[in-house]
One Martini backbone bead per residue (centre of mass of N, CA, C, O) as a GRO file, in nm:
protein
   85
    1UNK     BB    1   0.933  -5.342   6.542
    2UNK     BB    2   0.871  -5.349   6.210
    3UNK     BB    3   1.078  -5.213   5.940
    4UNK     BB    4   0.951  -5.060   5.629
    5UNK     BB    5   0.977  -5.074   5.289
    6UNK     BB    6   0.980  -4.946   5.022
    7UNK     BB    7   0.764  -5.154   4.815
    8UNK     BB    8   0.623  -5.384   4.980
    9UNK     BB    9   0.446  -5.667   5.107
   10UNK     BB   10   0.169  -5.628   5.273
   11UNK     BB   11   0.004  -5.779   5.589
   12UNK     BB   12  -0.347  -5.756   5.734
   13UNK     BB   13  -0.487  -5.939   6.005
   14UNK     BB   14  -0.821  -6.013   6.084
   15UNK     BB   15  -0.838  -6.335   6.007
   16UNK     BB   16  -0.839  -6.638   5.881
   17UNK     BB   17  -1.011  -6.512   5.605
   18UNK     BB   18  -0.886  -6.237   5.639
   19UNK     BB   19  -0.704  -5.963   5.439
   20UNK     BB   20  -0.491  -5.710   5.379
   21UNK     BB   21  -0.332  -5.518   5.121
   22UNK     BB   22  -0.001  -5.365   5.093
   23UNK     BB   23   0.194  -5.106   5.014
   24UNK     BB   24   0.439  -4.966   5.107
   25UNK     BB   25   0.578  -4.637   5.149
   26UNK     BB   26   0.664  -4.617   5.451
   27UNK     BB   27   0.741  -4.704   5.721
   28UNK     BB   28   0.417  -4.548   5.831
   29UNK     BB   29   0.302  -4.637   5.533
   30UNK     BB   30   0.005  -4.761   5.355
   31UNK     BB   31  -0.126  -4.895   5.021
   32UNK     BB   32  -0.491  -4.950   4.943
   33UNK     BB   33  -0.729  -5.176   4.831
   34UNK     BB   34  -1.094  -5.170   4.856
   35UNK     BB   35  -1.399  -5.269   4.780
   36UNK     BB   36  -1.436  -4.998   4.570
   37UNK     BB   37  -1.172  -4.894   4.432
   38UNK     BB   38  -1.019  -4.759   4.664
   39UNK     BB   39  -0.768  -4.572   4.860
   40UNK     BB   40  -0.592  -4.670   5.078
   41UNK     BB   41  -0.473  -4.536   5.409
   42UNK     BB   42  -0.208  -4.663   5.634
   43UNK     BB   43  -0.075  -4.765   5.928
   44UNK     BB   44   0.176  -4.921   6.105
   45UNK     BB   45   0.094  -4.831   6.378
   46UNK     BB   46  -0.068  -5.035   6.596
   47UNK     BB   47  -0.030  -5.244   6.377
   48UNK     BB   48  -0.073  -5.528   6.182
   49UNK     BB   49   0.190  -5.634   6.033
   50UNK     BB   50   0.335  -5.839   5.707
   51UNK     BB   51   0.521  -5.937   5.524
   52UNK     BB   52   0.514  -6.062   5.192
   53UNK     BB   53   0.610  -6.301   5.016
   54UNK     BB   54   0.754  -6.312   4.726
   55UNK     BB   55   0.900  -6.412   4.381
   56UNK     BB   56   0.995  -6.126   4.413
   57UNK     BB   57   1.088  -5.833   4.445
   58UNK     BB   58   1.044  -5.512   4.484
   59UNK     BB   59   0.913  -5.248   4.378
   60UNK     BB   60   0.969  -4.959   4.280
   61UNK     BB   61   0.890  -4.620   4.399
   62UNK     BB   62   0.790  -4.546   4.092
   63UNK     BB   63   0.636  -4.735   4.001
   64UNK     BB   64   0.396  -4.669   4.251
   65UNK     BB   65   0.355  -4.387   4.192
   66UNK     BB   66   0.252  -4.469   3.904
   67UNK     BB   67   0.030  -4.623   3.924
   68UNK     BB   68  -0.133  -4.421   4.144
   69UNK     BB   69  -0.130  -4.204   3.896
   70UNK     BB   70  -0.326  -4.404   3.691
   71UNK     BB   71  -0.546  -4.486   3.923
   72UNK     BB   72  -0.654  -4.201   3.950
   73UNK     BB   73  -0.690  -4.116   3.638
   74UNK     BB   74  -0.927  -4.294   3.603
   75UNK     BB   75  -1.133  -4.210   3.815
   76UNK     BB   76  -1.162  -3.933   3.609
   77UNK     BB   77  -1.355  -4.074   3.457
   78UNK     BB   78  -1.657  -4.099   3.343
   79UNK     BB   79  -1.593  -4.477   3.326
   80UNK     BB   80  -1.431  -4.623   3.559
   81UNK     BB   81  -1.290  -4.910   3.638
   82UNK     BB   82  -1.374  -5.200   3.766
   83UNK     BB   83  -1.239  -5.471   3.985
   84UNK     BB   84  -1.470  -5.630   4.166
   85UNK     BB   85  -1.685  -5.830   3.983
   0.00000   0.00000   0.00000
């Protein structure tokens, strides 16, 4: 089993057509967005996940971290930002 660092960009392949993406939080845990622009936790045991390559290095975990209480805070707005219309 491949053991993921925190801030890696990985992708969880359900078939040819779709894949799920996520940032790894720890070994065992990764958040992402769902359709609804809401966040998913999700575990890396048990499940297929590879990482995806980019063109950067991988964000610190604080900056990480800081973007989802970024993105907390505005869902707790009147009208919070839509993301995938």
């Amino acid at each position: 089993m491949t053991e993921f660092e925190p801030g890696q960009l990985v992708r969880q392949s359900f078939n040819a057509t779709a894949a799920h993406y996520a940032v790894v939080l720890s070994s065992d845990y990764t958040v992402g967005w769902v359709n609804n622009s809401t966040l998913e936790v999700k575990s890396t045991k048990g499940q297929r996940w590879e990482v995806t390559k980019t063109k950067h290095p991988a964000l610190p975990l604080e900056d990480i971290k800081a973007n989802i209480k970024a993105f907390k805070e505005q869902t707790k707005e009147p009208k919070p930002p839509i993301y995938n219309e």
